[in-house]
Rosetta silent file (secondary structure, phi, psi, omega in degrees, C-alpha in Angstrom):
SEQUENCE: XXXXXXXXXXXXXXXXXXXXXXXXXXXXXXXXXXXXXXXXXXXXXXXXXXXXXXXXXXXXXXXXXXXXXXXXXXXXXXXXXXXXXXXXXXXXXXXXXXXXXXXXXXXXXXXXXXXXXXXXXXXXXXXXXXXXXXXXXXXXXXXXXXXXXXXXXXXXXXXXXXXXXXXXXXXXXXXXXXXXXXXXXXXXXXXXXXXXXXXXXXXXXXXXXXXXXXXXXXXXXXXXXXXXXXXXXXXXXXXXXXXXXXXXXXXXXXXXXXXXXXXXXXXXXXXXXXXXXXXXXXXXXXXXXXXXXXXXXXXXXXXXXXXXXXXXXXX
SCORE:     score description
SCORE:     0.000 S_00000001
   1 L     0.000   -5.313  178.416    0.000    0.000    0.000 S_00000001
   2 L  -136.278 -143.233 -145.046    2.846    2.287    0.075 S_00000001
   3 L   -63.806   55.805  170.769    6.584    3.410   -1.072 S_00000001
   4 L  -114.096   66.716  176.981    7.745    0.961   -4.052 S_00000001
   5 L   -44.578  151.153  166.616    7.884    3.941   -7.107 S_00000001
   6 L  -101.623  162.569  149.074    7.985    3.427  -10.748 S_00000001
   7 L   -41.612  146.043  149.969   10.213    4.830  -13.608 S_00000001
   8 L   -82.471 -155.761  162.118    8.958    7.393  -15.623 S_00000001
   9 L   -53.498  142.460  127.194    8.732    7.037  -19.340 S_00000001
  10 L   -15.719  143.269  170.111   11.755    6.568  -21.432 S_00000001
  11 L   -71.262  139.240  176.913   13.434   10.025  -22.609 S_00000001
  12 L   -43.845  177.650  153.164   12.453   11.052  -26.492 S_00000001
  13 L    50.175 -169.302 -175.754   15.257    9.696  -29.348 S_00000001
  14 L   -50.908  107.645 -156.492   17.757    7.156  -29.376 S_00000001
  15 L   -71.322  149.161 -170.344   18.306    4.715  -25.777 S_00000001
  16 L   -67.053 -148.227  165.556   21.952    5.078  -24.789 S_00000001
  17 L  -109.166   72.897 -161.777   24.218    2.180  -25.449 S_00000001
  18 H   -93.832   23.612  164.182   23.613    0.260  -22.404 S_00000001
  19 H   -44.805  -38.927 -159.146   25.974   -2.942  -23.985 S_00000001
  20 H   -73.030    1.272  126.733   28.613   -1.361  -22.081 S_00000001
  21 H  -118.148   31.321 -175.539   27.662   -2.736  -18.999 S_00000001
  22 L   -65.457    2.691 -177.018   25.362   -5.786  -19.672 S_00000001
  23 L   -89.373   19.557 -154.492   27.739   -7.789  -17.784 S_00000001
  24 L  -102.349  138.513  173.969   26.279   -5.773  -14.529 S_00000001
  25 L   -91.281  148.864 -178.739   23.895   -7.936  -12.651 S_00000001
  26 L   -49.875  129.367    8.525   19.954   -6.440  -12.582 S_00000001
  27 L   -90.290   -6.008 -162.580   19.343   -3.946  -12.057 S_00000001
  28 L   -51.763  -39.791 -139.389   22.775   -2.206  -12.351 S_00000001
  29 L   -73.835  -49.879 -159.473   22.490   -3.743  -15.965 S_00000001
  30 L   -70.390  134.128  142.714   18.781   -1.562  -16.887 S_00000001
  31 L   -27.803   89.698 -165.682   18.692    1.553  -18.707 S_00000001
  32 L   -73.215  -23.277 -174.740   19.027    4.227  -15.778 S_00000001
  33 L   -52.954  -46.336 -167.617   18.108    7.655  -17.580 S_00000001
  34 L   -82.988   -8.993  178.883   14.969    7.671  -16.471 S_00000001
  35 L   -96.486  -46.695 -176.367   15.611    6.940  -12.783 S_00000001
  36 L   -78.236  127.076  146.897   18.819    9.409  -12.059 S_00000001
  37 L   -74.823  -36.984 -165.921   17.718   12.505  -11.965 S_00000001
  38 L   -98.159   22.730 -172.506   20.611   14.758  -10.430 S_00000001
  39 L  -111.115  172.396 -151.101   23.571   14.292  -12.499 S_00000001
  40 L   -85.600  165.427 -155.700   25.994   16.933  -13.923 S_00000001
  41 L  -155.444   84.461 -169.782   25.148   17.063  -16.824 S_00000001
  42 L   -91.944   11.772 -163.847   26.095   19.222  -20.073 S_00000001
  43 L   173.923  112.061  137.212   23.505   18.424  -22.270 S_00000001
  44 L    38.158  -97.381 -157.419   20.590   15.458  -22.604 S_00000001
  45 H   -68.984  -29.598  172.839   22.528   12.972  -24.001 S_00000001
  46 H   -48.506  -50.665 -179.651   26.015   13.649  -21.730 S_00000001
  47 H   -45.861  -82.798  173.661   22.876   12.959  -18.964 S_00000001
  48 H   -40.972  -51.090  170.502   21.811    9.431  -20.706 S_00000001
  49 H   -32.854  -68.701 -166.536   25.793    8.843  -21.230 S_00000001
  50 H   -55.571  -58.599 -131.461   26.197    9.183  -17.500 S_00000001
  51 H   -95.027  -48.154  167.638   23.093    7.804  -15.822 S_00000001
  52 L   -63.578  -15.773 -178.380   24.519    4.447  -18.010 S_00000001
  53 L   -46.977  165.732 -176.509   28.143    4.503  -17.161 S_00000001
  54 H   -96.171  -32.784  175.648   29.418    1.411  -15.628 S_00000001
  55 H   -61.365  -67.778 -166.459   31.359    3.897  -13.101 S_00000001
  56 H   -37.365  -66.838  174.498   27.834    5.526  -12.069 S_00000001
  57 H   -16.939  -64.836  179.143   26.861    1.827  -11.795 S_00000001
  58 H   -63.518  -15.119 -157.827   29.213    1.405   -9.415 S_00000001
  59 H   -83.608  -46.256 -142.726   28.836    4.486   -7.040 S_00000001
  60 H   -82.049  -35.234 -178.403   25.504    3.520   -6.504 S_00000001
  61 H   -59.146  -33.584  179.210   25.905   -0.762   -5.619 S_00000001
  62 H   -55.853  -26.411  176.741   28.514    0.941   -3.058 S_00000001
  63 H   -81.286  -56.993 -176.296   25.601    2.821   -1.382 S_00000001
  64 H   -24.832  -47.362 -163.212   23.366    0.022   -1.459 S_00000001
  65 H   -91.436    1.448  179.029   25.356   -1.709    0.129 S_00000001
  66 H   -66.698  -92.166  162.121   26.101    1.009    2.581 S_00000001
  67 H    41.938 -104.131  162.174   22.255    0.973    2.611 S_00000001
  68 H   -29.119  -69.516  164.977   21.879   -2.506    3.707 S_00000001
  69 H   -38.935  -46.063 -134.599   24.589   -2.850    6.291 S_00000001
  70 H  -109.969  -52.188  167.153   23.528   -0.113    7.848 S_00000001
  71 H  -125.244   34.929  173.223   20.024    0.061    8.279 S_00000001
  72 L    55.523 -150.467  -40.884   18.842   -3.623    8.091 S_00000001
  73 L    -2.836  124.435 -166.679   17.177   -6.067    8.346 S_00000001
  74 L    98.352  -12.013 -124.419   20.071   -6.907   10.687 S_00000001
  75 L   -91.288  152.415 -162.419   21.774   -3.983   10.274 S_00000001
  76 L   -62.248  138.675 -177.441   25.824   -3.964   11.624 S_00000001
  77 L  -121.003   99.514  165.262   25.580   -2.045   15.296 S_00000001
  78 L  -102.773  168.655 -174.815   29.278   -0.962   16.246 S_00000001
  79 L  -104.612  146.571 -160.470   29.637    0.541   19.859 S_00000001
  80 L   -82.965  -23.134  168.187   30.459    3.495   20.274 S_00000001
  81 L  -117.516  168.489 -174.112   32.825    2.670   23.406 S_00000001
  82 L  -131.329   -4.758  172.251   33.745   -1.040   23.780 S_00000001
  83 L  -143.529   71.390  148.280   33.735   -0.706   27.332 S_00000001
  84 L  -147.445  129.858  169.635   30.264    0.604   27.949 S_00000001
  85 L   -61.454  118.745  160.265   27.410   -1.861   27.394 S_00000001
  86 L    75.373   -0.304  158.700   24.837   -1.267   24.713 S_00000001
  87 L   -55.982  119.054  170.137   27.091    1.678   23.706 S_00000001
  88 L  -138.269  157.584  170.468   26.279    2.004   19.845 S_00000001
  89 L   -74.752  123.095  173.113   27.151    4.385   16.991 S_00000001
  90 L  -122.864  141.533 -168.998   23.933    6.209   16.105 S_00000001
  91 L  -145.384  127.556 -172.421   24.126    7.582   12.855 S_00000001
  92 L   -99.331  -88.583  171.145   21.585    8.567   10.728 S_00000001
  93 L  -116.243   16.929  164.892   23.136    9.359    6.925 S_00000001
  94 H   -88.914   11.035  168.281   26.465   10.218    7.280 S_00000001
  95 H  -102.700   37.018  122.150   27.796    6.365    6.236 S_00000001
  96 H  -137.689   62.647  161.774   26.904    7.749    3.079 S_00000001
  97 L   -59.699  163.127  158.573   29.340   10.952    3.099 S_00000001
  98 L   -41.931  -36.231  173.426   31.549   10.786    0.274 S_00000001
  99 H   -52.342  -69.912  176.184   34.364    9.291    2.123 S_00000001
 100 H   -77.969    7.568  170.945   32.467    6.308    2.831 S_00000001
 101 H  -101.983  -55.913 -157.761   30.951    5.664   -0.413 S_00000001
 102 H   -67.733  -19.146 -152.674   34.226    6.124   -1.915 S_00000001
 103 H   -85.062  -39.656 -154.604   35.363    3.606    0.505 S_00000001
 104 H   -82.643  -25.436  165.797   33.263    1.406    0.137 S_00000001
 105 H   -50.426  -45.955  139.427   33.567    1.441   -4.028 S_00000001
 106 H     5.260  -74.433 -168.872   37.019    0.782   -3.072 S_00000001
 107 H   -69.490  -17.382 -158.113   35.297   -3.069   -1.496 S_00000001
 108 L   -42.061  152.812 -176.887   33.243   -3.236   -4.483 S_00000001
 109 L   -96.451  138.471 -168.093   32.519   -6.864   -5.825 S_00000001
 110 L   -64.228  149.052    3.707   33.398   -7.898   -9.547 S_00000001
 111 L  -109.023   55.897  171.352   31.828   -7.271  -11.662 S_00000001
 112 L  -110.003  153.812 -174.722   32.005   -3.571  -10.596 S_00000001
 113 L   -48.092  139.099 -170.656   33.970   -1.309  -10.936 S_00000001
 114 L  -136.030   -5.963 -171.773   36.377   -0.079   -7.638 S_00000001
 115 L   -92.449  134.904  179.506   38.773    2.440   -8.573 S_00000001
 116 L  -115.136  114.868 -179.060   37.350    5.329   -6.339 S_00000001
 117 L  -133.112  145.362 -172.060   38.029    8.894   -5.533 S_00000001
 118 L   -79.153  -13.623  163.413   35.430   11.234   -4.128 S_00000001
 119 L   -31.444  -53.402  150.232   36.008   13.486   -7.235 S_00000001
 120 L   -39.992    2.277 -160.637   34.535   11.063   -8.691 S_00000001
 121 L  -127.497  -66.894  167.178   31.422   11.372   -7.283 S_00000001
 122 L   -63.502   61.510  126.661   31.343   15.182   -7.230 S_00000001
 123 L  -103.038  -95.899 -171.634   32.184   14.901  -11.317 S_00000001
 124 L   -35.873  -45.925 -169.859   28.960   12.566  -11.399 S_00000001
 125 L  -145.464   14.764  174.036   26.314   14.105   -9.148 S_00000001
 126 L    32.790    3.826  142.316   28.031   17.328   -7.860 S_00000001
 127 L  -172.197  158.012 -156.990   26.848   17.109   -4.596 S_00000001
 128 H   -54.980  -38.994 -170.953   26.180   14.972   -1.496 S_00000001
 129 H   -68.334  -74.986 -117.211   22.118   15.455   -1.285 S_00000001
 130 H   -80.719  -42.244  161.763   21.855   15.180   -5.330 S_00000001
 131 H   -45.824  -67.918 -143.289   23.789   11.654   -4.498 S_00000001
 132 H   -91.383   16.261 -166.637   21.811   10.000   -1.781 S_00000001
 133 H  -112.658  -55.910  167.199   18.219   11.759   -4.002 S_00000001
 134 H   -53.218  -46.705  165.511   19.406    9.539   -6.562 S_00000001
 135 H   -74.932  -31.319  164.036   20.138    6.469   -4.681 S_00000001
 136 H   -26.682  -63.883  177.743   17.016    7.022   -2.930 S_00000001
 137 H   -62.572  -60.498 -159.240   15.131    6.868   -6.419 S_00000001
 138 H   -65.481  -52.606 -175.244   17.373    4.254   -7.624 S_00000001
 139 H   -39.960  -61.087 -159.195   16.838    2.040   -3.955 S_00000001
 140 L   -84.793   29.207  169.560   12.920    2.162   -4.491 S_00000001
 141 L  -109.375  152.927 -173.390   12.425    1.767   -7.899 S_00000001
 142 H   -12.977  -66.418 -156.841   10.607   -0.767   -9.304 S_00000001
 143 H   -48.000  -22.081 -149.337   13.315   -2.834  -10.820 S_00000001
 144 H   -89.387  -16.439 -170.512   14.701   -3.780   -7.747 S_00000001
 145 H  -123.591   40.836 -176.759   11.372   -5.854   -6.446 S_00000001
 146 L   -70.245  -31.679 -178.131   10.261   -6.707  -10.149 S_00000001
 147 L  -107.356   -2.679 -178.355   10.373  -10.674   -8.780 S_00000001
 148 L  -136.146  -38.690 -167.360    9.097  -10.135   -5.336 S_00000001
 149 H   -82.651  -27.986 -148.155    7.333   -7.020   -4.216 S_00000001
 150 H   -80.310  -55.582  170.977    6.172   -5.996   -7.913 S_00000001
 151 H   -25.148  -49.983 -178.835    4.815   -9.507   -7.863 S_00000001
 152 H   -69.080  -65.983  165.818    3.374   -9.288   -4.507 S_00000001
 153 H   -22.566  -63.822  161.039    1.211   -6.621   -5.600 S_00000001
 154 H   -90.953    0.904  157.174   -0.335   -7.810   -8.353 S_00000001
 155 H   -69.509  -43.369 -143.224   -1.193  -11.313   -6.135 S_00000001
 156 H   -75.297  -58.358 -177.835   -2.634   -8.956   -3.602 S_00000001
 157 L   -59.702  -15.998  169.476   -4.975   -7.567   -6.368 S_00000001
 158 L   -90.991  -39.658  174.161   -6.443  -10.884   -7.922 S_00000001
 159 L   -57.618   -3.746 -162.109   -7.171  -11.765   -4.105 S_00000001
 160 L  -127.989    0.757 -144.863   -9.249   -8.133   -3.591 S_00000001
 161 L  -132.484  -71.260 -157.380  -10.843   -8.851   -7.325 S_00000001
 162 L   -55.612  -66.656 -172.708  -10.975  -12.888   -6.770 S_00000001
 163 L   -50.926  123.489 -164.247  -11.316  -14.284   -3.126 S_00000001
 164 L   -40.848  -45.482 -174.412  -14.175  -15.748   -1.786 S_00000001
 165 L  -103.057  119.470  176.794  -13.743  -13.936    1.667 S_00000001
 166 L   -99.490    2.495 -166.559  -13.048  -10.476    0.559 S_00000001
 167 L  -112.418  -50.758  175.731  -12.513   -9.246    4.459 S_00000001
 168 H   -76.709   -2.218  169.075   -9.368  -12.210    4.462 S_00000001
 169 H   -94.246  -13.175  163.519   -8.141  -10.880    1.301 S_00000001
 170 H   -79.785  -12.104 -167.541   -7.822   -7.205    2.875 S_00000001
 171 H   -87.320  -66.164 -173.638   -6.515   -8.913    5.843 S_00000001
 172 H   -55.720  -17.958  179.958   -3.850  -10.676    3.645 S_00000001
 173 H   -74.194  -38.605 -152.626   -3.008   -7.710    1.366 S_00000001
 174 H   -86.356  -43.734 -165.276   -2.485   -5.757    4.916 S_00000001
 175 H   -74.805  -64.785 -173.041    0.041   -8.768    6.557 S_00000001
 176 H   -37.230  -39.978 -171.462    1.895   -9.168    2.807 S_00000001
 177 H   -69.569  -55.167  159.873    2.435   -5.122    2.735 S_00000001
 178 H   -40.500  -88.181  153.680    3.723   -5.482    6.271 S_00000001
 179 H   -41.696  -27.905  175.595    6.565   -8.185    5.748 S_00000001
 180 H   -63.337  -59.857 -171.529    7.015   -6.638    2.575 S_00000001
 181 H   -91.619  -22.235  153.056    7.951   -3.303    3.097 S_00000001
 182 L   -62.590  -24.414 -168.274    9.809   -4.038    6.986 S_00000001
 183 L   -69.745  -47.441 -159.278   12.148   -6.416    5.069 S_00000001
 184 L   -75.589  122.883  176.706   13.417   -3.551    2.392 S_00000001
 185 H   -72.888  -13.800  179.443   16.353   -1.397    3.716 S_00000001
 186 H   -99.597   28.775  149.785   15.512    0.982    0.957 S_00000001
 187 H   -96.433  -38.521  168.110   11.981    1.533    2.760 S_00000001
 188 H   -32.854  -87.590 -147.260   14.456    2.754    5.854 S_00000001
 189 L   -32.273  -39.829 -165.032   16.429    4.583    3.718 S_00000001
 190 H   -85.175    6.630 -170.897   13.251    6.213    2.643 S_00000001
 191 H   -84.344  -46.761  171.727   11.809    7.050    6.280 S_00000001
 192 H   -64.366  -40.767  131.266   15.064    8.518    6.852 S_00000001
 193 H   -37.321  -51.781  168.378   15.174   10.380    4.239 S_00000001
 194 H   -51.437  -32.930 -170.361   11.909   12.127    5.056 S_00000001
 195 H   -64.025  -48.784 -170.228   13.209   12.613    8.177 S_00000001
 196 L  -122.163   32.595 -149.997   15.705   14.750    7.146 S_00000001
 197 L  -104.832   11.720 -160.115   14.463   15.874    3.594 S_00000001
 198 L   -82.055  133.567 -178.656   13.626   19.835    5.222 S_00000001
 199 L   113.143  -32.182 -177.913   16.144   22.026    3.400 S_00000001
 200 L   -82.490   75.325 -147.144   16.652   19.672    0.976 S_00000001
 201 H   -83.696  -29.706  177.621   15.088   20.679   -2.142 S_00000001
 202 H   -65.499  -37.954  173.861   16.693   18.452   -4.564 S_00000001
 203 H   -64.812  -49.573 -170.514   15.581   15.540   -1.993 S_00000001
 204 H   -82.140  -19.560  167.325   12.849   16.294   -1.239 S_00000001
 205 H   -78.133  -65.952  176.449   11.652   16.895   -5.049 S_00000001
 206 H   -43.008  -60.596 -178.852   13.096   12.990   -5.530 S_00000001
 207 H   -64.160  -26.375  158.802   10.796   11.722   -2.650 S_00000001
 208 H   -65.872  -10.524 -128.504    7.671   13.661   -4.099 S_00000001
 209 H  -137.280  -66.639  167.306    8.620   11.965   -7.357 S_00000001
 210 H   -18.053  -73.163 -166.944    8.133    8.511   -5.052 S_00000001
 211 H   -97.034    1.616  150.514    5.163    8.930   -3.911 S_00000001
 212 H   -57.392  -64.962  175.915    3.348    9.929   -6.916 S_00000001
 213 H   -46.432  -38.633 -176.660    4.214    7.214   -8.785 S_00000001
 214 H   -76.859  -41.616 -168.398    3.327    4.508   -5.878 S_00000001
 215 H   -31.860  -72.698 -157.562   -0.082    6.479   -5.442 S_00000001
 216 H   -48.412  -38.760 -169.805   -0.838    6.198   -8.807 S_00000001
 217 H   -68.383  -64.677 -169.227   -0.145    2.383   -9.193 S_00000001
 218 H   -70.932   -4.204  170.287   -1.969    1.575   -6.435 S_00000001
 219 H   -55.240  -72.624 -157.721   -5.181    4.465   -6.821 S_00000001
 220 H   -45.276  -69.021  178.598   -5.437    1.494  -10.170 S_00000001
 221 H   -19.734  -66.499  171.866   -5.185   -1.227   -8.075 S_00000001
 222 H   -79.131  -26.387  170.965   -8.019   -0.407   -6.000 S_00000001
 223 H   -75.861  -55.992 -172.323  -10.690    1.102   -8.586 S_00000001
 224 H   -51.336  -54.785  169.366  -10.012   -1.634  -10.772 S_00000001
 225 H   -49.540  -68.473 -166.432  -10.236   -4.226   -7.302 S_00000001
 226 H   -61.981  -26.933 -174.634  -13.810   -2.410   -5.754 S_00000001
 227 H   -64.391  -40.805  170.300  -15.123   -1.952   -9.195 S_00000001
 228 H   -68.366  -18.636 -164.356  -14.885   -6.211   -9.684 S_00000001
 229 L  -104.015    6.106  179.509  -16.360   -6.328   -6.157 S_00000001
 230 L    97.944    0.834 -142.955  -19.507   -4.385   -6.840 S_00000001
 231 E  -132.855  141.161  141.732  -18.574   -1.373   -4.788 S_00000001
 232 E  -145.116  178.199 -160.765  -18.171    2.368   -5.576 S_00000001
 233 E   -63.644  171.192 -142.636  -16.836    5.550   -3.738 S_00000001
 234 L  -128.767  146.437 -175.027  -19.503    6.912   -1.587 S_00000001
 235 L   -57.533  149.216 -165.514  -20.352   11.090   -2.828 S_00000001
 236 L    91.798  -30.474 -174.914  -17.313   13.210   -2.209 S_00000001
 237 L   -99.740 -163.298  174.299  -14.836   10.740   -1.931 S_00000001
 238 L  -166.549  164.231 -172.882  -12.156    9.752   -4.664 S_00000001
 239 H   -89.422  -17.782  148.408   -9.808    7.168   -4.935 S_00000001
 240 H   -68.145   10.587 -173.000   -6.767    9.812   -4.516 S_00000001
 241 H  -121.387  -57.382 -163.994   -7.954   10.695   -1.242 S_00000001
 242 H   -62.927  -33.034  159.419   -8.395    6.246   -0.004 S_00000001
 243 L   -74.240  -50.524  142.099   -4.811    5.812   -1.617 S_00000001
 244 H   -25.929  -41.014  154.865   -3.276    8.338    0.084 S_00000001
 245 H   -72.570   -4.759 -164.518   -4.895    7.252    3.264 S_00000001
 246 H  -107.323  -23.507 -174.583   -4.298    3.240    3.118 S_00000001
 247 H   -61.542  -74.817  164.313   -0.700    4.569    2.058 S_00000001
 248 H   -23.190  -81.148  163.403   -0.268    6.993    5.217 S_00000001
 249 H    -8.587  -91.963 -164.676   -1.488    4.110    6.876 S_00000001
 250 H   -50.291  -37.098 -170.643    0.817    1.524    5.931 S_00000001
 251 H   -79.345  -20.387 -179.959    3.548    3.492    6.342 S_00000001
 252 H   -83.869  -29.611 -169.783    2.978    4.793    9.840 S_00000001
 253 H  -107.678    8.658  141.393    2.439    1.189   11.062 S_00000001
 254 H   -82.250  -37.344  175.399    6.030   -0.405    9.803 S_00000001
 255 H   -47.630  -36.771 -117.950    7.459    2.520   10.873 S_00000001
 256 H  -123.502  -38.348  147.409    5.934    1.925   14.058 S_00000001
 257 H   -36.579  -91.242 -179.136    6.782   -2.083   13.819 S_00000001
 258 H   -24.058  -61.930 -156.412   10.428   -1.296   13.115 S_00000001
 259 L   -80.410  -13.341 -179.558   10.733    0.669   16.064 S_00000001
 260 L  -153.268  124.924  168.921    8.778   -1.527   18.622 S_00000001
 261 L  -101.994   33.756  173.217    8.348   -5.057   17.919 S_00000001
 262 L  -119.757   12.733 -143.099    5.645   -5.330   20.515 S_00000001
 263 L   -89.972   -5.997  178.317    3.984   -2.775   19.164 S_00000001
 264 L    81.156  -32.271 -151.826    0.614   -5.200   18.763 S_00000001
 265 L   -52.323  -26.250  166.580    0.273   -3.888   14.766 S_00000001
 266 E  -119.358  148.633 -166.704   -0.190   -7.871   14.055 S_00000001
 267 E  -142.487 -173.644 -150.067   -2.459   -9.667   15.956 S_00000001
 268 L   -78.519  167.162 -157.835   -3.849  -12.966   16.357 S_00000001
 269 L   121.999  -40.371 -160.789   -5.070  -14.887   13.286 S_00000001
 270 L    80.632   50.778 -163.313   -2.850  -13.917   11.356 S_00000001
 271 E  -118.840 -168.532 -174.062   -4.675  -10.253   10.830 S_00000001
 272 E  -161.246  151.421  157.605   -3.306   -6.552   11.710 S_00000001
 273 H   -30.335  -50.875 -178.977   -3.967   -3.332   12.562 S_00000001
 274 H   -68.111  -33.955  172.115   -3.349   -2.483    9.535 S_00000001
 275 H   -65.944  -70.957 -164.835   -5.737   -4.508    7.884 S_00000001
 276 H   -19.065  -42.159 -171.327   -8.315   -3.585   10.588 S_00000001
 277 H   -39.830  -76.319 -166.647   -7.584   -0.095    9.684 S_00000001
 278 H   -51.819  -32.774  160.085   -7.955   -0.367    6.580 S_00000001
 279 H   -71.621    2.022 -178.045  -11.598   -2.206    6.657 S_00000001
 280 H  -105.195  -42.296  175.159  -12.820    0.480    8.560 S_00000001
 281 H   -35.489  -43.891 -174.366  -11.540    3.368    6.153 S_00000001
 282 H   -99.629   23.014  106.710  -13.343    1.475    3.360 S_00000001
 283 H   -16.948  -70.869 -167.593  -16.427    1.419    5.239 S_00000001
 284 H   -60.181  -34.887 -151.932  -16.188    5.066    4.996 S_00000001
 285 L   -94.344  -33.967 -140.041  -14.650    5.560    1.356 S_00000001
 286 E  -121.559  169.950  174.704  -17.117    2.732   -0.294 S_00000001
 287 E  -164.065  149.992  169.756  -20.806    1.741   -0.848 S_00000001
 288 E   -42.651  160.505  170.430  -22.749   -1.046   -3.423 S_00000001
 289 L  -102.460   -2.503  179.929  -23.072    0.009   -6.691 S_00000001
 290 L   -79.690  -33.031 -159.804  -26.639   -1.257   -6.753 S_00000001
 291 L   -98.101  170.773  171.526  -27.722    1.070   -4.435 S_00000001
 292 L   -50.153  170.396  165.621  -28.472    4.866   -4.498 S_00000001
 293 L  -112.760  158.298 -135.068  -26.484    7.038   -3.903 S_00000001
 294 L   -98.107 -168.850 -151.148  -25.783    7.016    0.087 S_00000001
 295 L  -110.494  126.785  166.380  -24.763    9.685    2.350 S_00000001
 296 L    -8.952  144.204 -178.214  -20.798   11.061    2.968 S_00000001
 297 H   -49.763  -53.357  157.621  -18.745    9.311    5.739 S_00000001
 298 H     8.615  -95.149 -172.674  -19.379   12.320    7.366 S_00000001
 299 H   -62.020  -64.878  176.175  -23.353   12.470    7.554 S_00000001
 300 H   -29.566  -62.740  169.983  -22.919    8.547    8.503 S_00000001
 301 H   -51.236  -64.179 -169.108  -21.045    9.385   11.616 S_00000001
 302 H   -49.221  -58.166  172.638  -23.145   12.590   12.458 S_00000001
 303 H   -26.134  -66.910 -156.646  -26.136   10.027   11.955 S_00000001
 304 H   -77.544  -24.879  173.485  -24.731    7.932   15.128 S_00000001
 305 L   -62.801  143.627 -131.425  -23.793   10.600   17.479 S_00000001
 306 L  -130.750  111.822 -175.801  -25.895   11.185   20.535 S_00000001
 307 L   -51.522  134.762 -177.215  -26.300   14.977   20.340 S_00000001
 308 L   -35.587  127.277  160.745  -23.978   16.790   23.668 S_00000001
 309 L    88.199  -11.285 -152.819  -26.367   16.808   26.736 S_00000001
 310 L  -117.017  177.755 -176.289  -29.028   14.967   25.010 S_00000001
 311 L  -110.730  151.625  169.293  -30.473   11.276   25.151 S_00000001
 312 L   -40.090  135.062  178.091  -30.677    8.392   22.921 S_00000001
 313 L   -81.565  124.763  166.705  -33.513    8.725   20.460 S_00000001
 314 L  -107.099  146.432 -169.232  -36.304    6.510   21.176 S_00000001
 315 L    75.887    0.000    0.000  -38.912    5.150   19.067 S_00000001
C-alpha cells in the first residue's frame, strides 16, 4: 500500500548504449536515464551517457550496500565505546558521506567497478544530497522488487478482485504489505530520508517523485479491485484521497513495527492493525453500486452521534 515507485517514461530519441555494462547484474544492468535525476550534466545525451556509465553503476551498488549494512534487516551495530554496554554508533546518513561511499567502491565486488576517488562522485552528481536523491530513487524503484514485491502486488490484487472472503483478502493484502515493506532497507532509507528531507530541495523533489508514482499504481489497483467487487466511492470521496490514506497508513504502522516489535500492529489470526484499519476506512470511502447514492462518511457518523447533553432517540 505504500513506497515501491515506478520509472517514468523513457526520454524522447535514441536509448543510450547500455551494452557497455550488460555484464552488470539487474538492475545495475537496466537503462538508468529515467531513474537518475541529479547528475551533472552538459547536455541530454552527456545525462543518458552518464546515468549508463558502468562507473555511475558502481557508485551507486557501493551505497546500497552502505544501505543494507547499515540500516537492516540486521543492520551492523558498532559501539560506540567497547567498554560501555549497549554503547552504539547512532548515525543517521552520514555512512553515506563521500568518504564512505568512496570507501566502500574501493570493497566493491566484480563485476564492478572499484577504482574510487570522491572526485569522482562530485564529477557525477556534484553534490552529497543530489547523491543519496538519486540512490534514494534508484533504492525504491521498481526494478529492484520486479520478482518479489512488484509480484506481490499484483497477487494482492487478484485476491481483492478474486477471493471468496473479501474481508481475508484485505486482511492478507495488509500482513503481505507489512513483511514486505519491513524487510526492504531501501523503505528505511526512505523514512530517513523524510526525516531529514527539510532544506533539501533536490531531496525532497526525488521523494515527491516517489510517492506519486506509488499512489498512482496503487489508486489502479483499487478502482479496478472495488469496481470487480460491486462497490463504488460513496459522494465526495475519490480514490486519490483512499490511496493516500491506506498509504499513510501503511507506512505509519512499519514505521511503528520497526521501532517496537511489541507494538501489537499484528495480531492474532494472522490479521493486523493495519488490515483492521484499513476495513474500517473502506467502510467510509465505499458503498454497493446497486444502491443509491448514500450519504458522505461524514453524515454517517453525524447520523450515530448522541447529540452533547441529550439522550438516545427513542422510538
Amino acid at each position: 500500500m505504500t513506497n515501491t515507485p515506478r520509472s517514468g517514461s523513457p526520454l524522447p530519441g535514441k536509448l543510450p548504449d547500455v551494452p557497455q555494462k550488460a555484464h552488470l547484474p539487474a538492475p545495475y544492468n537496466k537503462d538508468l536515464s529515467t531513474v537518475l535525476r541529479n547528475l551533472q550534466r552538459a547536455s541530454e545525451d552527456r545525462r543518458r551517457e552518464l546515468a549508463n556509465s558502468p562507473v555511475t553503476a558502481a557508485w551507486l551498488y557501493a551505497g546500497m550496500k552502505l544501505i543494507r549494512r547499515n540500516l537492516g534487516p540486521a543492520p551492523d551495530r558498532r559501539p560506540a565505546r567497547v567498554d560501555v554496554e549497549r554503547s552504539l554508533e547512532r548515525r543517521v546518513l552520514d555512512f553515506l558521506s563521500q568518504r564512505d561511499v568512496a570507501a566502500e567502491v574501493s570493497r566493491n565486488d566484480a563485476p564492478f567497478d572499484t577504482h574510487a576517488s570522491t572526485g569522482v562522485l562530485r564529477t557525477t552528481w556534484g553534490s552529497q544530497s543530489s547523491y543519496v536523491a538519486d540512490l534514494l530513487r534508484f533504492g525504491l524503484w521498481s526494478a529492484h522488487y520486479e520478482t518479489s514485491y512488484d509480484s506481490t502486488v499484483a497477487e494482492r490484487e487478484r485476491l481483492l478482485v478474486e477471493s471468496a472472503d473479501f474481508i481475508d483478502a484485505v486482511h492478507l493484502s495488509a500482513i503481505t504489505e507489512l513483511d514486505a515493506l519491513t524487510s526492504m532497507p531501501t523503505f528505511r532509507l526512505h523514512l530517513l530520508a523524510v526525516a531529514t528531507a527539510e532544506g533539501d530541495e533536490v531531496l525532497r523533489t526525488a521523494i515527491a517523485e516517489n510517492y506519486r508514482s506509488v499512489l498512482d499504481e496503487w489508486r489502479g489497483t483499487y478502482e479496478r479491485a472495488f469496481t470487480a467487487r460491486g462497490l463504488r466511492l460513496r459522494p465526495g470521496a475519490s480514490f486519490d484521497e483512499l490511496a493516500q490514506i491506506l498509504a499513510a497508513m501503511a507506512e505509519g504502522m512499519c514505521l511503528r513495527e520497526i521501532g517496537d516489535l511489541r507494538s501489537g500492529i499484528r495480531t492474532p489470526g494472522g490479521r493486523s492493525l493495519l488490515g483492521t484499519g484499513a476495513i474500517a476506512v473502506l467502510v467510509g470511502f465505499l458503498q454497493p453500486e446497486a444502491e443509491p447514492p448514500g450519504p458522505p462518511a461524514e453524515e454517517l457518523l453525524r447520523r450515530m452521534i448522541r447529540p452533547a447533553g441529550g439522550r438516545d432517540h427513542v422510538g
